[in-house]
N, C-alpha and C positions, 0 to 999 in steps of 0.2 A: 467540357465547357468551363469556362473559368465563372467563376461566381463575383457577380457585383460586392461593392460596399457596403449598400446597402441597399438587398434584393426585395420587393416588394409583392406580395401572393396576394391574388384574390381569388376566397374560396368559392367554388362553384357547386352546383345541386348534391356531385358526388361528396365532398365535404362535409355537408350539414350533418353534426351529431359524430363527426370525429373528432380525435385527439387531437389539438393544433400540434405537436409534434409529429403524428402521421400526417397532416394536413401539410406542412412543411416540408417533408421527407418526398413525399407526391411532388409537389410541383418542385422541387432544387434538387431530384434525384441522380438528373443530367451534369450536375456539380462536381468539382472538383473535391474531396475528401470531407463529402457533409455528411456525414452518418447521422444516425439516428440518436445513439449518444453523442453525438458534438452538438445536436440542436436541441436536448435533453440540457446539456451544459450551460449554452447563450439564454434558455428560458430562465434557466436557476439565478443567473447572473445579471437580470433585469436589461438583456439587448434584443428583447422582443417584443413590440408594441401591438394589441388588437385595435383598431380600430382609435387609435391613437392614444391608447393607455396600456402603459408598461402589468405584461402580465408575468407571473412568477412561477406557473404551474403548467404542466406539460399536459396533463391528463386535462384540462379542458376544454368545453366542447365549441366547435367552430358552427355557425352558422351560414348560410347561404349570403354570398356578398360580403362576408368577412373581410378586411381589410389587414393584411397581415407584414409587417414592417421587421427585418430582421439589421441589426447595426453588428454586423461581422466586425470581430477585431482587424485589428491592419496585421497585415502582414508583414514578419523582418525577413532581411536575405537569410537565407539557409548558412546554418552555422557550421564553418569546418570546423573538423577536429583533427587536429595534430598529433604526432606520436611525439612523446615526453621521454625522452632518457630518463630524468630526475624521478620520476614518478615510482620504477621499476621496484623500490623495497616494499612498496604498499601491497605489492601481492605476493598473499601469502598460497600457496597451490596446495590445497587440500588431496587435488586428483587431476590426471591429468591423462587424456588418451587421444588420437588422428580425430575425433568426431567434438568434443568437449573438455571444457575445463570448470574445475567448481575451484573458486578462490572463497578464503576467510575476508571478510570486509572486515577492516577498523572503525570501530566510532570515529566519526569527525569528519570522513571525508565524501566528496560531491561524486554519485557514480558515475554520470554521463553528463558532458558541458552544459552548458546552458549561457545564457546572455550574462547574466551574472555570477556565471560560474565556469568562464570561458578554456582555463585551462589547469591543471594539478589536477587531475580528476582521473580516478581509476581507468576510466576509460582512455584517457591520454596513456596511463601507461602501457596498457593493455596493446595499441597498436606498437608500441615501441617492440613490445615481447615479442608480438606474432609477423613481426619485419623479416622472419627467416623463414616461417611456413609457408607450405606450399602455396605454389599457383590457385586461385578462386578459395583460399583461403581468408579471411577475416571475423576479426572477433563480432561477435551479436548478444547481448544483454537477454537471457530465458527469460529472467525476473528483475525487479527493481530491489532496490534497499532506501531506505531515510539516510540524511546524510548521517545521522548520529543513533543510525538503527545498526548492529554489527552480527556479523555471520557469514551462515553461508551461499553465494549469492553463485548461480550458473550461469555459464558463457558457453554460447556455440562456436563452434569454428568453421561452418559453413552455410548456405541458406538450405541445405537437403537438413541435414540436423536443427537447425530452427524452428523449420515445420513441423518437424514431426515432435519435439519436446511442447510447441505451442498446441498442437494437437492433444497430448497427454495432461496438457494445462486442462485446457477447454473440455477434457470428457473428464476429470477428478481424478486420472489418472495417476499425476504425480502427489504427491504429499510433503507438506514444509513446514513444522515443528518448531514454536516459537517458544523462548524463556522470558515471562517480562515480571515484574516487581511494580506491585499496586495498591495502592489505599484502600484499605476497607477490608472486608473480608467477609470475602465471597460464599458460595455454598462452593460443596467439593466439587462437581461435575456441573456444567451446564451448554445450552447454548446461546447465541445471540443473534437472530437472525430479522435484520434492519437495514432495509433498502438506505445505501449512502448516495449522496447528490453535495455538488460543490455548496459551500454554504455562502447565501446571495452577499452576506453583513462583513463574512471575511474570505479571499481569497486564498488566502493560508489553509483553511479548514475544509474539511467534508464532513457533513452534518447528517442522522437520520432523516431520511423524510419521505414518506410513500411515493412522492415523483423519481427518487433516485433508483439505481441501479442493484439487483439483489446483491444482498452481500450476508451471509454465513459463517461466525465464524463460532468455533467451540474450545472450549478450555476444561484442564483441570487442574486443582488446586492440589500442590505437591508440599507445601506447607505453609503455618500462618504463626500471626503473630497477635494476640489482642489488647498487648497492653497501648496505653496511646493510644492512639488515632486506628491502629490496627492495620497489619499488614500481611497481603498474601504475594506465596510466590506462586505463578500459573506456567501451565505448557497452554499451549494455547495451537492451536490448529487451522488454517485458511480452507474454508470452503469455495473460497472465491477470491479472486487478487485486486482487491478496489485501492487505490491513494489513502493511504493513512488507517487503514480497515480495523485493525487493532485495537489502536492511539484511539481513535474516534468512537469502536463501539465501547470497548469500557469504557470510557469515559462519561458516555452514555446511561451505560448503567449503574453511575457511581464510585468507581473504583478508575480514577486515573492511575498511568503509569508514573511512577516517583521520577523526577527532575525532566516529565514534559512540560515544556514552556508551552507551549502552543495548547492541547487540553487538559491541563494540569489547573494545579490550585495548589495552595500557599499550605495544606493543610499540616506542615512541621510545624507552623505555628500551634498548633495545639499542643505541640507536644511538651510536654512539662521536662524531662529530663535533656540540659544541656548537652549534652553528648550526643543525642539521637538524634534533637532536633536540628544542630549543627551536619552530620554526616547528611540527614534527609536532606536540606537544604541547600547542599552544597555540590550534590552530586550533578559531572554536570552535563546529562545529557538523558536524554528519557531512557529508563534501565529497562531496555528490549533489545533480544538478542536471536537471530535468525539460529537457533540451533540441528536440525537435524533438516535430512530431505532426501526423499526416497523416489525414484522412477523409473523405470522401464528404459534401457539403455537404447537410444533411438537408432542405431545399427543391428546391434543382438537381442536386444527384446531380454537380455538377464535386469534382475534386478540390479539397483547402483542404489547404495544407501550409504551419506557419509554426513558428518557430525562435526561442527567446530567447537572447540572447548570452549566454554563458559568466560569468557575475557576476566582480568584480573579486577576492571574496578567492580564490576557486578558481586564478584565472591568478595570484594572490599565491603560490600556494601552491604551485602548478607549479613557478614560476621559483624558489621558494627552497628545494627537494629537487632542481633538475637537470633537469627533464620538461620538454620543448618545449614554448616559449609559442603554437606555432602549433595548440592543440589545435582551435579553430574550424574550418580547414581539414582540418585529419582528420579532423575530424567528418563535413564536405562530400564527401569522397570514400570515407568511407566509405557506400557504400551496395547493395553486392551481398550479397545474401541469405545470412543465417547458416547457417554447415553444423553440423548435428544430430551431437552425441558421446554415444557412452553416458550414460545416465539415474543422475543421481547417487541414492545408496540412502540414508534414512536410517536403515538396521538397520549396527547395527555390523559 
């Protein structure tokens, strides 16, 4: 069933003392692609009224007679995506076999179209490449990347390989190994585990907040810096694949990534020495970097573990704030199992 514009519930005896996101999920179930995080999203986002006042929190409880107002975004046509000759040097092929492909991402560029990001997009070139593979063959996106996030990013080559690698997503099967460069400085080992939810003030953002989506992630610190403003470099590890998960939980706890615009802060300003606070300033794109990722080959079940090298401005970047140019090799040994720290809270 197709879902109105603006569908309209009123809760009944069963309701009272439920979550207006289950209360919604119940009666719009017959809906066309309303899940329970999409209605978790429209709450976050102020397009749900009770009783004719915009509420902002999923977990509240509905009463008997409730009057419940949903303002669905409109709908655009579905967006083709074209295969792009031009696009074809952006992939770099790490690994490559009949079931999967793992390509290096560059900083800067859009992985899959979008309205404002219609066409030059990894994924344009991606159908250009697989224009010669077999029949029921096309490319499908395992993971996402930031446009100015870089690494190593998986593609499947068909929907039986799809499944089974999103299977190995969803049980913590596979694992993805993050390098990023951050303000402050950190303890050596921790974790950060803080439900994200779109944030209502900016669309751009995903913000902590007990109505959002669990999200887990762990880090450790492979070196630091404390003159200045202080700076650590971290491995950082996905518990869970939330929009901006990284970006948003440090952030959270203080320690943004160096040159995010989006949860970042001006903090080279403190920095006294010209040189430092020039390179900080100027770098220009948040210094995170998709490094390693390890899973269960979804045909043979061996293990596939491969690594993209540390991009040039990141080791630019090291070397001119003081941080050892050997993070590659820290990377390599780092690898015994993160120890669990208290759960960071987002309630003040």
């Amino acid at each position: 069933m197709s879902l109105p514009q603006h569908p309209l519930v009123t809760a009944d005896r069963g309701d009272a003392g439920r979550r207006i996101d289950v209360v919604l999920r119940r009666h719009l179930r017959g809906a066309d692609a309303v899940s329970r995080t999409r209605l978790q999203r429209w709450i976050a986002e102020g397009r749900v009224t009770l009783n004719g006042a915009t509420i902002l929190r999923p977990s509240r409880r509905a009463a008997y007679g409730d009057r419940l107002e949903v303002a669905r975004p409109s709908r655009r046509p579905r967006l083709r995506v074209v295969a792009e000759r031009a696009g074809c040097d952006l992939l770099r092929v790490l690994y490559e076999d009949e079931d999967l492909l793992v390509l290096d991402k560059p900083a800067g560029v859009v992985v899959h179209p979008t309205y404002r990001h219609p066409t030059g997009t990894l994924m344009n070139a991606l159908l250009w490449y697989a224009r010669r593979w077999p029949t029921g063959c096309r490319p499908a996106l395992a993971g996402r990347l930031d446009k100015d996030t870089s690494g190593v990013l998986l593609v499947a080559k068909h929907r039986a390989a799809l499944a089974a690698l999103q299977r190995l997503t969803s049980r913590g099967a596979a694992q993805k190994d993050y390098l990023a460069v951050a303000y402050g400085v950190t303890p050596v080992r921790g974790t950060i585990d803080a439900p994200l939810a779109p944030d209502p003030g900016d669309r751009r953002r995903t913000t902590p907040s007990a109505a959002g989506a669990p999200s887990l992630t762990t880090f450790e610190r492979l070196a630091r810096t404390a003159s200045g403003v202080g700076l650590s470099v971290l491995k950082c590890r996905l518990g869970s694949g939330r929009r901006h998960q990284i970006r948003a939980h440090l952030a959270a706890r203080g320690w943004p990534i160096v040159g995010d615009r989006v949860y970042g802060d001006a903090r080279w300003q403190a920095v006294t020495n010209p040189a430092l606070a020039a390179a900080l300033r100027e770098f220009p794109r948040q210094a995170l970097h998709a490094w390693r990722m390890s899973f269960g080959h979804p045909a043979s079940g061996r293990l596939v573990e491969i690594a993209a090298n540390v991009p040039a401005d990141i080791v630019g970047l090291l070397a001119a704030v003081g941080l050892p140019s050997d993070i590659p090799a820290l990377l390599m040994q780092s690898r015994a199992p993160l120890i669990r720290q208290p759960a960071f809270s987002s309630r003040p």
